[in-house]
C-alpha positions, 0 to 999 in steps of 0.5 A: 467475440464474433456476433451474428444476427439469430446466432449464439454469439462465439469466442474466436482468438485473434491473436495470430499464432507466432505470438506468445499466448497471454499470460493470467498473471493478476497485479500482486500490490492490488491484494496488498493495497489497492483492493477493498477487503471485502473485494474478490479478485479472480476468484480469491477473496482479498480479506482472506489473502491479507489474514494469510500475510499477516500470518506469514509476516508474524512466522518471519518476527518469530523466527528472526527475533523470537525473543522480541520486546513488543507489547502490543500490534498496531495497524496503520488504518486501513489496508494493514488492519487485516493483515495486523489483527492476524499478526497479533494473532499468530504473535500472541500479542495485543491487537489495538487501535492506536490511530483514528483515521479521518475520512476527508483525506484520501490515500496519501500513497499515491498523492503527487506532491512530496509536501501534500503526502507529509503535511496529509499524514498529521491530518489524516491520522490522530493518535490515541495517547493511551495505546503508546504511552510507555509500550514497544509498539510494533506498526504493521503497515501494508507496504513501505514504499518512500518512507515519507508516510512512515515516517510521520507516522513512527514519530507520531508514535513516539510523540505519543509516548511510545517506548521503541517503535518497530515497523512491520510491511505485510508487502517486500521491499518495494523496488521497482515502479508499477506500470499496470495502473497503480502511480507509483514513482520512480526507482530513485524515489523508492526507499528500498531502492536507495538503500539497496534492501539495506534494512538497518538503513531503511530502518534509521532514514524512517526513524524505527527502532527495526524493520521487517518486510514480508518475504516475496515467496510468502506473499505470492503463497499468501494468494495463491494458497488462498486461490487453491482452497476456493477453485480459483486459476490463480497460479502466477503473479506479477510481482514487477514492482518487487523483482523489476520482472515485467510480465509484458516487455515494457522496455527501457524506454518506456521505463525511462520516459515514464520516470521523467513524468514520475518526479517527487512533484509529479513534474509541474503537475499537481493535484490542486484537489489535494492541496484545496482539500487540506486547505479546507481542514485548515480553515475548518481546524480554525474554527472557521467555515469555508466559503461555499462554491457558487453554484454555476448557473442553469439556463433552463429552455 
């Protein structure tokens, strides 16, 4: 932008010509995970975005296993919510609440130690007896990226007294690191990846009875159909994290140098923030009340 004093400020393109021109290709994981449901990227409204998955997700059930056992849909709180109740919708099943969410833990997703994501995952989430005992529970997640979160939560389910669990992921397989802003770990770390979209082994590492992933091409016209009916230029999306595409060349070596940082503990870095939270809920679980900081002192001139 080019601003001169008196005058209307005007647009110029600084890119030189031999360039390729930039590309709108909006994160596609922030519709799936990152983004309020109430948040309107690039024009498309995400709540809208998640019931179309949901929508997709439940065709796909119906088409690979339409004589299913499943007797009720439950999310896992809170991104899945709104892609679930469509599900339930679409599979002409029971919506319910099966976990209540503590609001004192963050995302466990993208919590940087191994240990901390397990231990969050029990404080996080508390079941409700009554929604699993003696059911077929299908879980529909927002996305399924180590397994460690899943896991938890499927055994949770079980130790409630569910029947059979099966598992549901609004997003595909995830592969491939995202480089645009979202920490997510290396390749090796991704369950999809170490089984090659194997889903009867993916399905056995997390402890579920079966598993189901959201077709890529349905979650990108999950968007972009949405897109369309409000007027919105969105057309093409980056998808890296599923198809190992990037939209700019990032090259092997950033790749590489990025995945030395992104262990399962992060390297030696950890996010003492986590750790003293969960440490707080264990005192207060006890019974016992927590030190308060001391204020630091104030001069006052």
């Amino acid at each position: 932008m080019l601003m001169r004093q008196g005058a209307v400020p005007s647009l110029h393109d600084c890119l030189p010509a031999a360039l390729p021109r930039p590309r709108r290709a909006p994160c596609l994981f922030e519709f799936v995970y990152f983004a309020r449901p109430d948040s309107v990227l690039d024009g498309v409204s995400v709540y809208r975005t998640r019931l179309r998955m949901g929508e997709h997700l439940a065709r796909k059930i119906l088409r690979e296993w339409a004589d299913h056992d499943i007797d009720v849909v439950i999310p896992v709180p809170d991104t899945a919510r709104t892609a679930a109740l469509e599900c339930a919708a679409i599979l002409g099943l029971k919506y319910r609440e099966g976990f209540i969410k503590n609001r004192y833990v963050g995302r466990t997703f993208i919590m940087p130690s191994q240990g901390i994501r397990k231990k969050s995952v029990r404080q996080k989430l508390a079941p409700i007896g009554s929604e699993f005992m003696g059911r077929n529970v299908l879980l529909v997640d927002d996305s399924v990226v180590r397994g460690t979160t899943c896991g938890e939560i499927i055994q949770m389910a079980r130790d409630a007294g569910a029947g059979r669990v099966y598992v549901a992921s609004a997003a595909p397989p995830v592969r491939f690191p995202n480089v645009y802003g979202i920490d997510m770990p290396t390749k090796q770390e991704l369950l999809a990846h170490r089984h090659d979209n194997d889903f009867v082994a993916i399905a056995k590492e997390i402890g579920a009875d079966r598993i189901f992933y959201q077709e890529l091409p349905d979650l990108i016209a999950s968007i972009v159909d949405e897109a369309v009916t409000t007027g919105a230029k969105v057309r093409e999306m980056d998808c890296s994290c599923f198809t190992g595409v990037y939209v700019t060349d990032v090259g092997t070596k950033y790749l590489d140098d990025l995945a030395k940082v992104r262990t399962s503990d992060r390297g030696a870095t950890k996010s003492m923030t986590s750790e003293n939270m969960l440490t707080t809920l264990q005192i207060t679980e006890r019974g016992n009340s927590p030190p308060l900081p001391k204020a630091p002192a104030v001069g006052i001139a």
